[in-house]
C-alpha positions in Angstrom: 232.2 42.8 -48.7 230.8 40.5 -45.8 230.2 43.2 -44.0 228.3 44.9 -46.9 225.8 41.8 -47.7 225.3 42.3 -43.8 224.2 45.7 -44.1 221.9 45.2 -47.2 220.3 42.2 -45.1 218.3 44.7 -43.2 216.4 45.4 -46.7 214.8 42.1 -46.6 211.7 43.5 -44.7 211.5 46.0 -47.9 211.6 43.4 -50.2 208.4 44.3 -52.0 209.8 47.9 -52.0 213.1 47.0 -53.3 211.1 44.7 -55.6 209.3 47.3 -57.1 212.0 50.0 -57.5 214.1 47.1 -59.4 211.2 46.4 -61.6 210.7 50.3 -62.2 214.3 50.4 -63.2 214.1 47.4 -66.1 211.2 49.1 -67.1 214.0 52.3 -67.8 215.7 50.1 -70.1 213.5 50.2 -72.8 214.0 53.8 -73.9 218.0 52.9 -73.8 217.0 49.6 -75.9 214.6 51.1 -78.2 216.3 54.7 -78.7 219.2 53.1 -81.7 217.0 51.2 -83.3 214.2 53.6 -83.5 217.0 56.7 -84.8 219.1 54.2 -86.9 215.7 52.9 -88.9 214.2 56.3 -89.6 217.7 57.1 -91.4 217.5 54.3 -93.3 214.1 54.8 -93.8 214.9 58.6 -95.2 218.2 57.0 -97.1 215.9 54.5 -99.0 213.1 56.8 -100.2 215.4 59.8 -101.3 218.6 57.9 -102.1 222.0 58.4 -101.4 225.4 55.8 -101.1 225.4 53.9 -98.1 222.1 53.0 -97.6 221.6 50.4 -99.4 220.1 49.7 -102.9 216.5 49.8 -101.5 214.0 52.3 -102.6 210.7 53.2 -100.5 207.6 55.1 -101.6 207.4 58.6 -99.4 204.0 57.5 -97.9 205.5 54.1 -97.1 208.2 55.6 -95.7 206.6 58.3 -93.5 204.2 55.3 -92.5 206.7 53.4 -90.8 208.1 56.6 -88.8 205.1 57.7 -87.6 204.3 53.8 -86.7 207.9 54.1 -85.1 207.1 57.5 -83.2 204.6 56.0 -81.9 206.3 53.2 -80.3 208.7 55.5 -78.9 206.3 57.9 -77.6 205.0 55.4 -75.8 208.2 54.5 -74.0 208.6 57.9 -73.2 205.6 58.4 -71.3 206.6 54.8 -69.6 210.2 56.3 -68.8 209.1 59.3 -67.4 206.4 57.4 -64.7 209.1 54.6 -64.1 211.7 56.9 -63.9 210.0 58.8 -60.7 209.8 54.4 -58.7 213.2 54.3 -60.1 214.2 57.5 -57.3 212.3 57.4 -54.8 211.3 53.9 -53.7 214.8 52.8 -53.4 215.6 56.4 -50.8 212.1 55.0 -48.9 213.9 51.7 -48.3 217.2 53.2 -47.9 215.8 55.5 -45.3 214.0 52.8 -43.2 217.2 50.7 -43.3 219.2 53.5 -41.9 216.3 53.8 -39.5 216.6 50.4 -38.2 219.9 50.0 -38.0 220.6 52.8 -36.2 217.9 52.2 -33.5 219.8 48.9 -33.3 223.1 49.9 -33.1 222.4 52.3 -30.6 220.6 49.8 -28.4 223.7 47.4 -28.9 225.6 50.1 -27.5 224.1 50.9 -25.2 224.3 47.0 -23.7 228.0 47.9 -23.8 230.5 47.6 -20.9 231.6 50.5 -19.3 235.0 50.0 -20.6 233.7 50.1 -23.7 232.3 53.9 -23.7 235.0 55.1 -21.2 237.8 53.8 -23.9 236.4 56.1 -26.3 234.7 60.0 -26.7 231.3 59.8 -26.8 231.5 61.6 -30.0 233.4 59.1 -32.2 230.8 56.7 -30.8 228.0 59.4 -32.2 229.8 59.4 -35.6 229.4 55.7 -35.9 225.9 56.1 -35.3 225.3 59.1 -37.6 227.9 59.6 -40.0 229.0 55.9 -41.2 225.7 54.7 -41.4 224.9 57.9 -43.3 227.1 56.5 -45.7 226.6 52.6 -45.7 223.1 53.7 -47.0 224.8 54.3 -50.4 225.2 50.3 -50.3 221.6 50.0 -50.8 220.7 52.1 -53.8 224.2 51.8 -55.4 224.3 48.1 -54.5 220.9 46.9 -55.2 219.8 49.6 -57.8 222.4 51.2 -59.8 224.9 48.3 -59.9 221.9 45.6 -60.7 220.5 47.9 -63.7 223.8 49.2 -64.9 225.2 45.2 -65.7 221.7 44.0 -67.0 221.9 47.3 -69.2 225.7 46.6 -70.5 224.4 42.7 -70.7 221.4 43.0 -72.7 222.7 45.8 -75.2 225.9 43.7 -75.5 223.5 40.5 -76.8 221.7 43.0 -79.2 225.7 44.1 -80.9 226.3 40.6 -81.2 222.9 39.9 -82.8 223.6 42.8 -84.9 227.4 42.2 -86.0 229.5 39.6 -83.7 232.8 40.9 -85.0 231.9 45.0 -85.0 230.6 43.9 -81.9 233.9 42.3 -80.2 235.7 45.2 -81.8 234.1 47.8 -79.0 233.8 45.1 -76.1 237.7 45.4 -76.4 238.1 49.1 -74.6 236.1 47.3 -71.7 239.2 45.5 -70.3 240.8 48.9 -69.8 238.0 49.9 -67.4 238.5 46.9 -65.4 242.1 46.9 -64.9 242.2 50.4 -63.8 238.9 50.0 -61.4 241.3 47.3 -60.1 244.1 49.3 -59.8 242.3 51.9 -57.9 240.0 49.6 -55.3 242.2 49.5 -53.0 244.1 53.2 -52.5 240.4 54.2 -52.7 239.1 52.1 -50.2 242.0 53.0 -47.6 241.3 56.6 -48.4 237.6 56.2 -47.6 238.9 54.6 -44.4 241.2 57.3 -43.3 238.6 59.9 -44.0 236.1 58.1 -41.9 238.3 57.6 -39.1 239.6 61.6 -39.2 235.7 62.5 -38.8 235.4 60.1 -36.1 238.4 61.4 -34.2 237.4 65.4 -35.2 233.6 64.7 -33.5 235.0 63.4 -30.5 237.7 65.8 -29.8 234.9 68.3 -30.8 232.2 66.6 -28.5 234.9 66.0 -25.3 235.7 69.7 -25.3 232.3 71.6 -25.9 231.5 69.1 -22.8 234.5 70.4 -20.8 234.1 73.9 -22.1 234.4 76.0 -18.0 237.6 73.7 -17.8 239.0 74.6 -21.0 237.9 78.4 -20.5 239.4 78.6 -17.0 243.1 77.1 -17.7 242.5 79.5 -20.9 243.0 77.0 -23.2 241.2 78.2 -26.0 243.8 79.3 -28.5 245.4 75.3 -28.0 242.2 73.6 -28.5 241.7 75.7 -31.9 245.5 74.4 -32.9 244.5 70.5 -32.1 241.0 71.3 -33.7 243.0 72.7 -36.7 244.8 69.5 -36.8 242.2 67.4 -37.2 240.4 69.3 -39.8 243.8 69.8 -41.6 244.1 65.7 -41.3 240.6 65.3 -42.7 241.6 67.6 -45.5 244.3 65.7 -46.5 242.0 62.0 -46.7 239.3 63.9 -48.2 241.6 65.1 -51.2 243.1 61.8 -51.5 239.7 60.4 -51.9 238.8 63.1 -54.5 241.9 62.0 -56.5 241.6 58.8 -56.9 237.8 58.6 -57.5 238.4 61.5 -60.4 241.1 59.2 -61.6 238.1 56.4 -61.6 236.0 58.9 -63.3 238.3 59.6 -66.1 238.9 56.0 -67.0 235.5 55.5 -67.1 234.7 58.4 -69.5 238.3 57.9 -71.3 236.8 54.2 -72.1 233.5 55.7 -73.3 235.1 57.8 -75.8 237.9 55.6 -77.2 235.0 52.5 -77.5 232.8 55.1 -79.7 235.7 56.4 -81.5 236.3 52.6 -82.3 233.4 51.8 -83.3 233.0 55.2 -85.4 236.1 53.9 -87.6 235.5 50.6 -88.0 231.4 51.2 -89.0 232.7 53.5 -91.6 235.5 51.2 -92.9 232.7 48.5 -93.3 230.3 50.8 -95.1 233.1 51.9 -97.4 234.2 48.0 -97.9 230.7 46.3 -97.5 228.1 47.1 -99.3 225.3 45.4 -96.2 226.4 47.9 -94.1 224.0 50.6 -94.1 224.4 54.3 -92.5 221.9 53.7 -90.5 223.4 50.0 -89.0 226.4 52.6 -88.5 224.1 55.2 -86.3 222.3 52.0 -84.2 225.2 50.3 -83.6 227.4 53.8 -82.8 224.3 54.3 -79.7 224.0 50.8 -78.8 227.5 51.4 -78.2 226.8 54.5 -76.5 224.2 53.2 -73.8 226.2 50.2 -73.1 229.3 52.0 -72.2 227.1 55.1 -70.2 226.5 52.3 -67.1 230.5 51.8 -67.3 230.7 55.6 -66.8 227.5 55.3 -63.7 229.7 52.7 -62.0 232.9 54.1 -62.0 231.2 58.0 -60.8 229.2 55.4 -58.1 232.3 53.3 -57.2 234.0 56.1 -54.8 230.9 55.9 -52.7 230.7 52.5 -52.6 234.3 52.6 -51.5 233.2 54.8 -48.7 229.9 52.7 -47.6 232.2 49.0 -47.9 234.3 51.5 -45.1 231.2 52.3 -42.9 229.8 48.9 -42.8 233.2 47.7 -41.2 233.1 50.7 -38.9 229.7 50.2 -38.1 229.8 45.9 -37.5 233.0 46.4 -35.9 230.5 47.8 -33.0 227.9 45.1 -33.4 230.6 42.3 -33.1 231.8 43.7 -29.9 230.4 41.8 -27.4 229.7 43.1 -23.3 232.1 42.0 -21.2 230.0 42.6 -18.4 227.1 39.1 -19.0 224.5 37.2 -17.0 226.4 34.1 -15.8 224.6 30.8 -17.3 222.5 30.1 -14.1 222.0 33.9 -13.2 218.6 34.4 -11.3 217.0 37.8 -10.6 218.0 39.7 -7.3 215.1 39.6 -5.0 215.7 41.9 -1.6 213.7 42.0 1.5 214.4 45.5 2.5 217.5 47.0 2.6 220.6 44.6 2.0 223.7 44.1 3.7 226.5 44.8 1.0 230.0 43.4 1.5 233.6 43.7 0.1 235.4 40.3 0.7 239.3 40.7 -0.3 238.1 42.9 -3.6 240.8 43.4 -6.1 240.3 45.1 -9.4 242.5 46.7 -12.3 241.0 48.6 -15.3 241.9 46.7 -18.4 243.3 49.7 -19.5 245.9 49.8 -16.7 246.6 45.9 -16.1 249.6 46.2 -14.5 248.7 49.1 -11.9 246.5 47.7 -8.8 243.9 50.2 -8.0 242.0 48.1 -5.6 243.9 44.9 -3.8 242.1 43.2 -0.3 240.0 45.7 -0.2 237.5 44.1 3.2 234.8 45.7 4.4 230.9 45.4 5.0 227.8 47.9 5.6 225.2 46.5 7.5 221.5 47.4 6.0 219.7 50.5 6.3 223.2 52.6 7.0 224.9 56.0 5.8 228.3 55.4 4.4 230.6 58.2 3.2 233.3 57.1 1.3 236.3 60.1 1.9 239.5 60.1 0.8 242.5 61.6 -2.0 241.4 62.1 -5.5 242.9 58.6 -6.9 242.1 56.5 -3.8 239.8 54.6 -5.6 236.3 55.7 -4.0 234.7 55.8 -8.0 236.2 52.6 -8.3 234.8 51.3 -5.5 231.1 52.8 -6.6 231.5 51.3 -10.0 232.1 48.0 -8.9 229.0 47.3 -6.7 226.8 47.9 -10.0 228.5 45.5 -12.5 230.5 48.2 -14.4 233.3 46.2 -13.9 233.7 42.9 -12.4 236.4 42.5 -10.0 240.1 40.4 -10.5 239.7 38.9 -7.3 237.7 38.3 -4.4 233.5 38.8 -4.2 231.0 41.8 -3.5 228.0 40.4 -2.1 224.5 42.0 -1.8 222.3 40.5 0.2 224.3 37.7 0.4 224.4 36.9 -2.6 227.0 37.3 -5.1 226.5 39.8 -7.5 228.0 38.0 -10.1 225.1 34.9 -9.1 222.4 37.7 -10.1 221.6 39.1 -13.5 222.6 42.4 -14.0 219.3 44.1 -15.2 218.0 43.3 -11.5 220.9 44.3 -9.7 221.0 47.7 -11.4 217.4 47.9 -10.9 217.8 47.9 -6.8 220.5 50.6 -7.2 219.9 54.2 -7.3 222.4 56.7 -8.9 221.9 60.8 -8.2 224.3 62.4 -11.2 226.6 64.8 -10.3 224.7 67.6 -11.8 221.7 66.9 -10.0 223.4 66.9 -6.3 223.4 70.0 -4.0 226.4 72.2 -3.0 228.7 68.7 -2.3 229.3 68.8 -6.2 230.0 64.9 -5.5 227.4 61.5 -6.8 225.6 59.7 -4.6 224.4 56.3 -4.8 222.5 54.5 -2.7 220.0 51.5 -2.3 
């Protein structure tokens, strides 16, 4: 959940927003807290002025009584109108937050990535790095409204109508608070399956978009080796794996469904029974206690049933905001030294290669580069020829900072380039893509 409180701390600039939409959704809870009382009155309103056992030995005049509803109605057309304007705050401030969080955070995380070593990107397809970006923050933004909104509401709902049951009856009252345990204990249960099956599914989407990505990128390769109908079989693979986590999901979050409705039943049933055991045994308990206290019951346990249909996705968005911190925590390994200074050149520099050696950190223990000497005065032409593998990429990569070199120094200008910050070293360097050559089909770089 660190990771969570993380993600909902890029709301704080929408704090009035947030602010607002929270007030908008108290303000709902006064149709929930009036509705009972309001219904369960009127009854006993209609039982005292035409009679009948079980409500009581009062008697009401019909003006009286139709006085006091329409006095009543009032009230609750008044919240009605109220829940209706709230009601629209309630949906769409918290999405105009949610949607400038996901706005910021992805403009961040892609400018963290980008600051990235090359290691970083070439360790992974550019596509699972594009789901990160997309799809998991997609759904972290459910930690917002579901965190902030929903979750907030739903206790203070279940909190406040559980003070009015006490206020009303303490012991009818303790009598439906008992179901509630079961709700807990199997939301416990399920937490963690759940969360490991919003995991999974994440991480089959991330692997399906960058298989998907790699090969649309590679598609004259594919189609000239006529590898088409073994793409589609690894490509079936991956959606047949997502498949699999997705249903998983699905199961367990319907099994968190049914508790929460099984517990919403078996509490009213409970309370159904034991409200007409006491109006059958006591004679101050009205039918119309019966009907307040059956809805009070009602509305408390409907936020049980809105966190366990919310508590899936909040599953899923507890997954994303690991998947997406995961990212921010990785750190370059390519950094200004302490005491770096900016590169400044005097035209063109002399670049040299003094007893380079270099490994990827992928392939420690395989040399591509060892004592590799050699030095081009300013101003020259150098071609760098030789067998695919001999390490002429490697050797390209190296003069920008992509990697830093196991051994020995490059030196531009004199200086070392691992003396200079990067920014300014990369600045002095420029890079022709591939695409963009002529005929030679080969990069250039060049100062």
């Amino acid at each position: 959940m660190r990771n969570v409180w993380r993600f909902l701390a890029y709301s704080k600039p929408y704090g009035k927003l947030m602010s607002v939409a929270l007030a908008a959704s108290l303000l709902r809870m006064a149709m929930s807290t009036y509705m009972p009382y309001y219904v369960g009155t009127v009854v006993d309103y209609v039982g005292a002025t035409f009679g009948g056992e079980g409500f009581g030995d009062t008697t009401m005049a019909p003006t009286e009584m139709w006085h006091h509803v329409w006095v009543l109605t009032a009230i609750f057309a008044a919240c009605l109108v109220m829940h209706v304007i709230v009601t629209v705050g309630r949906v769409h401030l918290p999405q105009r937050a949610s949607a400038a969080v996901v706005r910021d955070i992805r403009f961040n995380l892609f400018a963290h990535i980008q600051r990235l070593s090359l290691g970083f990107h070439t360790s992974r397809p550019s596509g699972a790095i594009a789901s990160r970006v997309i799809t998991d923050v997609q759904s972290a933004q459910q930690a917002i409204e579901l965190g902030l909104i929903v979750t907030l509401q739903a206790a203070l709902q279940i909190g406040v109508i559980g003070i009015i049951l006490l206020c009303i009856n303490w012991q009818w009252a303790l009598v439906c608070f008992s179901v509630i345990p079961l709700f807990l204990i199997s939301t416990h249960l399920l937490s963690r399956p759940l969360r490991n099956a919003s995991r999974r599914m994440l991480e089959s989407t991330e692997e399906m978009s960058g298989h998907v990505h790699e090969r649309f990128g590679m598609i004259r390769e594919v189609q000239s080796f006529g590898a088409e109908q073994k793409e589609q079989e690894r490509v079936w693979e991956h959606t047949e794996e997502l498949r699999t986590h997705s249903v998983r999901h699905s199961l367990f979050n319907g099994m968190l469904v049914a508790a929460g409705e099984g517990t919403t039943f078996l509490g009213l049933a409970v309370v159904l029974i034991f409200g007409v055991y006491s109006i059958a045994t006591n004679d101050n308990v009205t039918v119309g206690m019966l009907t307040t206290f059956f809805l009070y019951t009602q509305r408390m346990l409907i936020p049980v049933q809105w966190l366990t249909g919310s508590y899936g996705q909040v599953q899923t968005a507890v997954s994303a905001t690991g998947r997406i911190f995961e990212f921010f925590d990785t750190e370059p390994n390519i950094q200004d030294a302490p005491r770096a200074e900016d590169l400044a050149l005097q035209g063109a520099p002399m670049v040299k290669f003094a007893d380079v050696r270099f490994s990827y950190p992928s392939e420690t223990s395989q040399i591509v580069l060892d004592g590799m000497t050699f030095e081009i005065p300013g101003g020259s032409r150098v071609v760098l020829v030789g067998p695919s593998g001999g390490g002429k990429s490697t050797t390209l990569s190296l003069l920008p900072r992509f990697y830093d070199v196991q051994g020995g120094h490059i030196l531009v200008g004199g200086r070392d380039v691992r003396e200079v910050t990067v920014a300014s070293l990369r600045k002095m360097i420029g890079i022709v893509p591939r695409s963009r050559c002529c005929s030679a089909g080969r990069s250039a770089r060049t100062f």
